[in-house]
N, CA, C and O atoms as a GROMACS GRO file, in nm:
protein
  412
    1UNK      N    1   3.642   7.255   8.950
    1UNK     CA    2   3.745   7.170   8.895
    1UNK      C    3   3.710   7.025   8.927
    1UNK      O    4   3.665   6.975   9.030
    2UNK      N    5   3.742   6.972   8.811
    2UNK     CA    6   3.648   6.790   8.854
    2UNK      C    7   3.801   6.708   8.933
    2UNK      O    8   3.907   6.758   8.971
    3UNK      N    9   3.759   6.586   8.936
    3UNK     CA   10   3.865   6.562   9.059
    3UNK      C   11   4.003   6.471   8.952
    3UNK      O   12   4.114   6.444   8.998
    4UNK      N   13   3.975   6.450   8.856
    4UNK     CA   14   4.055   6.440   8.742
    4UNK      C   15   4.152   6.564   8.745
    4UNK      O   16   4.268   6.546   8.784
    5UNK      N   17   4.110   6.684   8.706
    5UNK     CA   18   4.178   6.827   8.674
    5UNK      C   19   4.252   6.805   8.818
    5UNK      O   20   4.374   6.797   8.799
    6UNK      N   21   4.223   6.794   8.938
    6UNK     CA   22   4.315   6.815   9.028
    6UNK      C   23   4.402   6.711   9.040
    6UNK      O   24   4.516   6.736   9.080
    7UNK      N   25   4.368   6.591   9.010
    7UNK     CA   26   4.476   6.440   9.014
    7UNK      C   27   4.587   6.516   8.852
    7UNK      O   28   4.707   6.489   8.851
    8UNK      N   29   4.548   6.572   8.777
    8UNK     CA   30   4.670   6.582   8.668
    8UNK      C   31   4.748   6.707   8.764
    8UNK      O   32   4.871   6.700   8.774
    9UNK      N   33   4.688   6.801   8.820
    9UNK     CA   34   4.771   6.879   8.905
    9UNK      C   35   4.853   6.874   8.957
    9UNK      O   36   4.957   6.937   8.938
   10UNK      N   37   4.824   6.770   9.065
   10UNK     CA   38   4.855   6.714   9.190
   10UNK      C   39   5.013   6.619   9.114
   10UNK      O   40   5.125   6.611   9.164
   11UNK      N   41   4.976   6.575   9.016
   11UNK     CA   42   5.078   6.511   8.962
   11UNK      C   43   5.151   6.544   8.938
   11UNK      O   44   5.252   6.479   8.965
   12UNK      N   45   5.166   6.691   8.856
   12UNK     CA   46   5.252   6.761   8.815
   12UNK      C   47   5.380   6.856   8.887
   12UNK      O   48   5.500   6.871   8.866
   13UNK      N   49   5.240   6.927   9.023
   13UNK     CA   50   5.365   6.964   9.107
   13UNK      C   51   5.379   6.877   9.184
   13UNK      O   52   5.374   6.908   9.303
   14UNK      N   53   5.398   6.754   9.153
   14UNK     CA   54   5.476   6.610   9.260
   14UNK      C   55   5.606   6.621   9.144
   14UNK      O   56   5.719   6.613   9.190
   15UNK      N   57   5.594   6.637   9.025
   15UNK     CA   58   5.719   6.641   8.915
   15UNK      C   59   5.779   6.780   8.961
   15UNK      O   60   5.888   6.794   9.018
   16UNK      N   61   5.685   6.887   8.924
   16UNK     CA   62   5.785   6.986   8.968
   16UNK      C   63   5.860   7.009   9.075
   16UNK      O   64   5.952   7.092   9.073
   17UNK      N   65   5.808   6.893   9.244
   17UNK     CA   66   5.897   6.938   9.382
   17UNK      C   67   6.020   6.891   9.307
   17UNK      O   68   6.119   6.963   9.295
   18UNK      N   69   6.013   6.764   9.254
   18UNK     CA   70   6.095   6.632   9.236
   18UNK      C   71   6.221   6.732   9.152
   18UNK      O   72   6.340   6.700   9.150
   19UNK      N   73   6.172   6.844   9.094
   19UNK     CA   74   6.252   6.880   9.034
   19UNK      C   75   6.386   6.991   9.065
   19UNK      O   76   6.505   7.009   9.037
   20UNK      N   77   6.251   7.059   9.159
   20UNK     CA   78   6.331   7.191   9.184
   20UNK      C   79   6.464   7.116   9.343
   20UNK      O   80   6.547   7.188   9.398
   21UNK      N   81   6.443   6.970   9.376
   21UNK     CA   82   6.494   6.975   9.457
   21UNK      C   83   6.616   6.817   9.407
   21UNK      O   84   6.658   6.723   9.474
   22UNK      N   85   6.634   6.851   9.274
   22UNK     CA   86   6.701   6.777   9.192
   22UNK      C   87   6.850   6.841   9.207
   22UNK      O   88   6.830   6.957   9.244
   23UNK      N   89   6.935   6.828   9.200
   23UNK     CA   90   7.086   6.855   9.211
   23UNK      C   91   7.135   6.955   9.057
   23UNK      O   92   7.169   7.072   9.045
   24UNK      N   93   7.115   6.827   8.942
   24UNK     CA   94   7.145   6.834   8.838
   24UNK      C   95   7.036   6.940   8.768
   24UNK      O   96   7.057   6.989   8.657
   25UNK      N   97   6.939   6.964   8.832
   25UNK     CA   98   6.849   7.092   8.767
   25UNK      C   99   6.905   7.213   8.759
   25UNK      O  100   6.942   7.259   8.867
   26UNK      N  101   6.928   7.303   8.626
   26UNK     CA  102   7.028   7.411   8.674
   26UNK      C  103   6.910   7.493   8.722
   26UNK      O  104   6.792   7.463   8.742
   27UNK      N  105   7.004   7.652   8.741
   27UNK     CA  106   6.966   7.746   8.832
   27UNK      C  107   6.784   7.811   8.767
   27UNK      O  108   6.666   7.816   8.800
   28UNK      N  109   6.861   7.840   8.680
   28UNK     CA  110   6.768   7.917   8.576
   28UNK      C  111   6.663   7.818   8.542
   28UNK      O  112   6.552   7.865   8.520
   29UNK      N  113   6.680   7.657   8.530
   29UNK     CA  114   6.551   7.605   8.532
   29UNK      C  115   6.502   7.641   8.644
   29UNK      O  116   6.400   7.704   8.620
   30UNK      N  117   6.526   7.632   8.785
   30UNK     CA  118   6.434   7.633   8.930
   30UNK      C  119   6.404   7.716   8.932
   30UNK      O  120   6.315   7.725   9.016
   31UNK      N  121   6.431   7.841   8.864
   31UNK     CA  122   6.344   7.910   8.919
   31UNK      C  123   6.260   7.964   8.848
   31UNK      O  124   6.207   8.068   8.886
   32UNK      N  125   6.213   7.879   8.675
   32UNK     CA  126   6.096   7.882   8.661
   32UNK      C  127   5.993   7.816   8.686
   32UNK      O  128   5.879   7.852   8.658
   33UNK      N  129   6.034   7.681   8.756
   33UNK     CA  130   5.996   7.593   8.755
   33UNK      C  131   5.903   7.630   8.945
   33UNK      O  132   5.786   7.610   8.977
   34UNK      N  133   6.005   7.680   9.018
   34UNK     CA  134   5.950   7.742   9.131
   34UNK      C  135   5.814   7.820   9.102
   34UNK      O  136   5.698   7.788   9.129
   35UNK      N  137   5.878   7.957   9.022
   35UNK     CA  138   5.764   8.039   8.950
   35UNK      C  139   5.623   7.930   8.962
   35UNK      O  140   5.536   7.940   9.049
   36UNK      N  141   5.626   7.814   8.842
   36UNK     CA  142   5.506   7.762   8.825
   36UNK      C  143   5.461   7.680   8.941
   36UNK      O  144   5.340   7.657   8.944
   37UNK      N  145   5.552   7.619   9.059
   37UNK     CA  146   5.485   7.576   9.196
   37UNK      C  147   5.393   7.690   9.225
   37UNK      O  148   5.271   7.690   9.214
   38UNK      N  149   5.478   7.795   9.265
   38UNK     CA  150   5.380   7.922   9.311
   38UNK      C  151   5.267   7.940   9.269
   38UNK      O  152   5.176   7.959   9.351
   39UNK      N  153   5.238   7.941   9.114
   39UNK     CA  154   5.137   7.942   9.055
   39UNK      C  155   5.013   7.879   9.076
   39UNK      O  156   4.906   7.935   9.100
   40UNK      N  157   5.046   7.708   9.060
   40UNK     CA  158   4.954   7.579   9.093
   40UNK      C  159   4.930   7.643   9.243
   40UNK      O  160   4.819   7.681   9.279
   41UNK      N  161   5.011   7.648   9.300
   41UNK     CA  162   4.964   7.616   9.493
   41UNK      C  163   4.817   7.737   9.507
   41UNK      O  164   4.704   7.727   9.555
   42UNK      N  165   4.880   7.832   9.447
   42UNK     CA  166   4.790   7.966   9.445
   42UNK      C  167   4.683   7.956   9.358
   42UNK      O  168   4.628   8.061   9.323
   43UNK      N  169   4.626   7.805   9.300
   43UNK     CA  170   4.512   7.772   9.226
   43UNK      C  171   4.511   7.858   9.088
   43UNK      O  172   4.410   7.855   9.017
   44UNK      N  173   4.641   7.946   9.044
   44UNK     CA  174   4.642   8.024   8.901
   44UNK      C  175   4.575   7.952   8.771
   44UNK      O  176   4.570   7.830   8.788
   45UNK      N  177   4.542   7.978   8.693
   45UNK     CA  178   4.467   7.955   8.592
   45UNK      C  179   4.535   7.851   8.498
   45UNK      O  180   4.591   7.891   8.396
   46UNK      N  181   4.534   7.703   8.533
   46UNK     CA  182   4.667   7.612   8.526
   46UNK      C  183   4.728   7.621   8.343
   46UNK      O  184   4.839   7.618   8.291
   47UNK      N  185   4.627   7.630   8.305
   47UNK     CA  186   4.689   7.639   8.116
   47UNK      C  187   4.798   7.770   8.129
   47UNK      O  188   4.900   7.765   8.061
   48UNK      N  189   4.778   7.863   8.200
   48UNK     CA  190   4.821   7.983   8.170
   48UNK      C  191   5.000   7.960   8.230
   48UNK      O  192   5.110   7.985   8.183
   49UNK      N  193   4.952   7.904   8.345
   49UNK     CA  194   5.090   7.845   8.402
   49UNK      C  195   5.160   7.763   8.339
   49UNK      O  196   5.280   7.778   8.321
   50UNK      N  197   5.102   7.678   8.304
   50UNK     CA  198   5.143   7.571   8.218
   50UNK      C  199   5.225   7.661   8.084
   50UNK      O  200   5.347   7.662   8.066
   51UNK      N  201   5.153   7.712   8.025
   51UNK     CA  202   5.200   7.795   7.914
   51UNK      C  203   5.333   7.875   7.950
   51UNK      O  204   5.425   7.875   7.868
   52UNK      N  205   5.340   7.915   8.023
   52UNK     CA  206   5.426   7.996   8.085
   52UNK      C  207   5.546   7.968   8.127
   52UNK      O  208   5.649   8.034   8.124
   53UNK      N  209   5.510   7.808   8.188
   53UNK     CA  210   5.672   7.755   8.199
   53UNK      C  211   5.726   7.691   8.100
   53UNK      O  212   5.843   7.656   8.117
   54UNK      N  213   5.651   7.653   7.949
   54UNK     CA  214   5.643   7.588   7.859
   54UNK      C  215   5.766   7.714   7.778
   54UNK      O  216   5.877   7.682   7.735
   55UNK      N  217   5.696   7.875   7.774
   55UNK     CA  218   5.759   7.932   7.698
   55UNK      C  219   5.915   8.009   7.790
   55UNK      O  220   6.004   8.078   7.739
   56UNK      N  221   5.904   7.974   7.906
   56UNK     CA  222   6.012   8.000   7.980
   56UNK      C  223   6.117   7.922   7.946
   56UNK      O  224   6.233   7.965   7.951
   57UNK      N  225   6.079   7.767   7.895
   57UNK     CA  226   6.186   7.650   7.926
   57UNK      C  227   6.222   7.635   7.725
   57UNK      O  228   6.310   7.574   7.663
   58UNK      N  229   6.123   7.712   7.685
   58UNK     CA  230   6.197   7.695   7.511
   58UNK      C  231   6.294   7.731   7.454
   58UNK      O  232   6.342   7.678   7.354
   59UNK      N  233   6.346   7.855   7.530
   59UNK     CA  234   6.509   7.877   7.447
   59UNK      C  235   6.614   7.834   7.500
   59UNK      O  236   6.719   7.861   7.441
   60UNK      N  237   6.620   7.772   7.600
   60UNK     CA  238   6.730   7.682   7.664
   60UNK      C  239   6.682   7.511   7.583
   60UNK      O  240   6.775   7.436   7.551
   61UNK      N  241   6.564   7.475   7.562
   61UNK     CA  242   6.563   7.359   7.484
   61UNK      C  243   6.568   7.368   7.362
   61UNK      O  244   6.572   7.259   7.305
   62UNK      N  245   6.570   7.493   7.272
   62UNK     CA  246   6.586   7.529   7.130
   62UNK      C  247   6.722   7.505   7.150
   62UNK      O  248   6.758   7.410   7.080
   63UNK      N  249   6.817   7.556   7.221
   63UNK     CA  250   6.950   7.494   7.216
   63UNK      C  251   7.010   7.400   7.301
   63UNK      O  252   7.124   7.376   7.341
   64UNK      N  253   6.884   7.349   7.318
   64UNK     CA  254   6.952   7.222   7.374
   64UNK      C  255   7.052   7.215   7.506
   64UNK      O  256   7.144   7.136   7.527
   65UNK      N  257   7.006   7.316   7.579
   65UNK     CA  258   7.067   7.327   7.716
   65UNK      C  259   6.943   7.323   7.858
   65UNK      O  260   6.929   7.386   7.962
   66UNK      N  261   6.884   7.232   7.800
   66UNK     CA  262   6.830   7.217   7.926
   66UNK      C  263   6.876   7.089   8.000
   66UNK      O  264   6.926   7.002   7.929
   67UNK      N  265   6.861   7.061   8.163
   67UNK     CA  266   6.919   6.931   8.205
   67UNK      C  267   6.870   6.833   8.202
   67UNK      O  268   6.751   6.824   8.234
   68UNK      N  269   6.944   6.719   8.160
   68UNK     CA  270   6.808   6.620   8.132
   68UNK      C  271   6.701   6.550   8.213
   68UNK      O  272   6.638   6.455   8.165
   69UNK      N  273   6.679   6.596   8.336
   69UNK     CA  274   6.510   6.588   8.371
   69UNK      C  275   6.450   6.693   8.361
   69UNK      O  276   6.327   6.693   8.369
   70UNK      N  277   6.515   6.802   8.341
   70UNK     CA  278   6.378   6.924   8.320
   70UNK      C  279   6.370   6.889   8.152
   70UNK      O  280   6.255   6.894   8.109
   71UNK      N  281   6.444   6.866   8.083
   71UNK     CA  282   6.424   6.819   7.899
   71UNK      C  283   6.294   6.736   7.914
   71UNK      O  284   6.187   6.778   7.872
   72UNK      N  285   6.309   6.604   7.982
   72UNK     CA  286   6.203   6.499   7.979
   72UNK      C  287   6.068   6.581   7.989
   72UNK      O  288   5.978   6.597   7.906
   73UNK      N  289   6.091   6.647   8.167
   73UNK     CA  290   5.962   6.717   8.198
   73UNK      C  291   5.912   6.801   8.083
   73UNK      O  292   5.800   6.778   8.039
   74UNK      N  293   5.983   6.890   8.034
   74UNK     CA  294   5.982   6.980   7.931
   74UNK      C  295   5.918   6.928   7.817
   74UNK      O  296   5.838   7.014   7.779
   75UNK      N  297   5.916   6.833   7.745
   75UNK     CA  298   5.856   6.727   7.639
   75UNK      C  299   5.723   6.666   7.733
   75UNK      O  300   5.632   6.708   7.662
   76UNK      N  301   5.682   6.622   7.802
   76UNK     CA  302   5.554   6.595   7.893
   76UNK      C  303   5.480   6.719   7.864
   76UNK      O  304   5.388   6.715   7.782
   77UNK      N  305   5.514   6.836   7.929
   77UNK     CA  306   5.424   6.931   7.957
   77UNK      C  307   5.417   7.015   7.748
   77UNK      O  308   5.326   7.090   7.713
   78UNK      N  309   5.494   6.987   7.684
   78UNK     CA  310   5.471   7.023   7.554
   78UNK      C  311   5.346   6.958   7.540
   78UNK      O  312   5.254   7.036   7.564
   79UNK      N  313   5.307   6.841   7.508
   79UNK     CA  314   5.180   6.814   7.517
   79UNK      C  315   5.060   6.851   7.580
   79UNK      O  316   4.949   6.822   7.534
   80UNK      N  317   5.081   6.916   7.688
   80UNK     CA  318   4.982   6.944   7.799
   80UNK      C  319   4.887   7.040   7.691
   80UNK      O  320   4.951   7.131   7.640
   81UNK      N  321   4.795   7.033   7.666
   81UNK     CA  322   4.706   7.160   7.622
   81UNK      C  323   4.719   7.155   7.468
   81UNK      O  324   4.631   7.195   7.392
   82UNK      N  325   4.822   7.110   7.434
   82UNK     CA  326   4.853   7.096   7.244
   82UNK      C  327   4.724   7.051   7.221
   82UNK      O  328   4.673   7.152   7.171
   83UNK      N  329   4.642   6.971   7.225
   83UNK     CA  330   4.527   6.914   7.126
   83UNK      C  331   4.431   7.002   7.169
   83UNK      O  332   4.416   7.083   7.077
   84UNK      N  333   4.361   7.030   7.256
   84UNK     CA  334   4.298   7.139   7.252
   84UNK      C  335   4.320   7.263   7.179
   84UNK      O  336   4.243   7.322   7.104
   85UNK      N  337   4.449   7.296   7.217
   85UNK     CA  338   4.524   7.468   7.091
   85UNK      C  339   4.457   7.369   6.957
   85UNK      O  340   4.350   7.394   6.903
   86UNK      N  341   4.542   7.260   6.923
   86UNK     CA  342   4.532   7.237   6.787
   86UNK      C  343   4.349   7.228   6.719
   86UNK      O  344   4.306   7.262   6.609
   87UNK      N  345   4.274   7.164   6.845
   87UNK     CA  346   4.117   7.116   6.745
   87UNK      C  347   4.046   7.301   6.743
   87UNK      O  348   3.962   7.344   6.664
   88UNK      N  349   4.118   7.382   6.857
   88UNK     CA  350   4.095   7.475   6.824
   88UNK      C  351   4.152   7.565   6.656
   88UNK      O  352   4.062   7.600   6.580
   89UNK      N  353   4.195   7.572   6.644
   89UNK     CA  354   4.276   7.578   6.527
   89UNK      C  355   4.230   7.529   6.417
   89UNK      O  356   4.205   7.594   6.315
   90UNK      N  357   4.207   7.346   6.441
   90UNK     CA  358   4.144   7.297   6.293
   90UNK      C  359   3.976   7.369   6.256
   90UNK      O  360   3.915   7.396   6.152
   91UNK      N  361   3.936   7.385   6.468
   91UNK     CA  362   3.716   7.392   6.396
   91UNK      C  363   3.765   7.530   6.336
   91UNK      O  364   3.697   7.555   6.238
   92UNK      N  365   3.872   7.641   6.363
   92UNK     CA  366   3.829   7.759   6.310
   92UNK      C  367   3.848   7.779   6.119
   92UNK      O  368   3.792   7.856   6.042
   93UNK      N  369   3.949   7.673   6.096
   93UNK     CA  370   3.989   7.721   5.944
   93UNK      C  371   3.848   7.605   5.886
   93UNK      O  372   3.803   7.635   5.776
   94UNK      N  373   3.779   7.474   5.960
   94UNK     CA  374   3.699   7.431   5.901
   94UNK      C  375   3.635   7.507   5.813
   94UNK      O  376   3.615   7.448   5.707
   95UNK      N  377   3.590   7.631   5.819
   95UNK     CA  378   3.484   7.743   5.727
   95UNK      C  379   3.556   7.761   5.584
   95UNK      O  380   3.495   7.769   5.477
   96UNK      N  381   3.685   7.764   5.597
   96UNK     CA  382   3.741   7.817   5.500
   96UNK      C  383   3.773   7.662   5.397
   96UNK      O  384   3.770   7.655   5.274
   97UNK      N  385   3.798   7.567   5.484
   97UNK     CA  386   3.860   7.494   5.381
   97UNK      C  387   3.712   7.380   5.282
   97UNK      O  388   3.720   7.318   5.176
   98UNK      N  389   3.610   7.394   5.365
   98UNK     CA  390   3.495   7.323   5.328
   98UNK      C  391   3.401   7.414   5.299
   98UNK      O  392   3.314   7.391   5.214
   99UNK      N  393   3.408   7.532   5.369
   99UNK     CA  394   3.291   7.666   5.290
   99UNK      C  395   3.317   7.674   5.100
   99UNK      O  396   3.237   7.699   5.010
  100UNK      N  397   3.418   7.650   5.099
  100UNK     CA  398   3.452   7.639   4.907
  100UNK      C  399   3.362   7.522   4.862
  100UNK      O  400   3.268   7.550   4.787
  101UNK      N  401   3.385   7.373   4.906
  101UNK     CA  402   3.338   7.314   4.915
  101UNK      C  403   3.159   7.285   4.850
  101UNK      O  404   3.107   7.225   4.756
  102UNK      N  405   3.123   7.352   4.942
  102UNK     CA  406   2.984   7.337   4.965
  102UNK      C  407   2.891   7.407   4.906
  102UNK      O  408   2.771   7.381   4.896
  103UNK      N  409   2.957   7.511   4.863
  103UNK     CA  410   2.920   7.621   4.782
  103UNK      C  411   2.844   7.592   4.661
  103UNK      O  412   2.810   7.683   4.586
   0.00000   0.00000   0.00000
């Protein structure tokens, strides 16, 4: 892991202590949000974690019940990994949409 990958880490569960030891954080956020401390501390496979609290924290923000610092956090970590998913995504349909193309 380069020392970048651990400074975005390191950053993150500094957001997540900040969080789980927030007042206004409800229940059910902390303790996914715990979940993903556990994860990071235990060096887990951080996208996977990441992913994980991403799809933990979506149906309380689909309706709009999350509190508003886990919302903020929640919109931060949406980005986390999106452009990678996405250029993954664009090189694979590249074949299809320029293989006509070229033909």
């Amino acid at each position: 892991m380069t020392k970048k990958q651990d400074k975005t880490i390191e950053a993150i569960l500094v957001k997540i202590y900040d969080l789980i030891v927030d007042p206004t954080v409800k229940e059910e956020e902390r303790k996914l949000l715990v979940n993903a401390k556990n994860g990071l501390e235990k060096q887990q496979y951080f996208p996977r974690v990441m992913k994980d609290l991403e799809v933990g924290l979506r149906p309380m923000a689909m309706r709009s019940q999350l509190s508003k610092p886990t919302g903020k956090f929640y919109l931060e970590i949406l980005g986390q990994g999106k452009m990678e998913e996405w250029l993954g995504y664009g090189l694979s349909a590249t074949p299809l949409m320029f293989g006509s193309i070229i033909k």
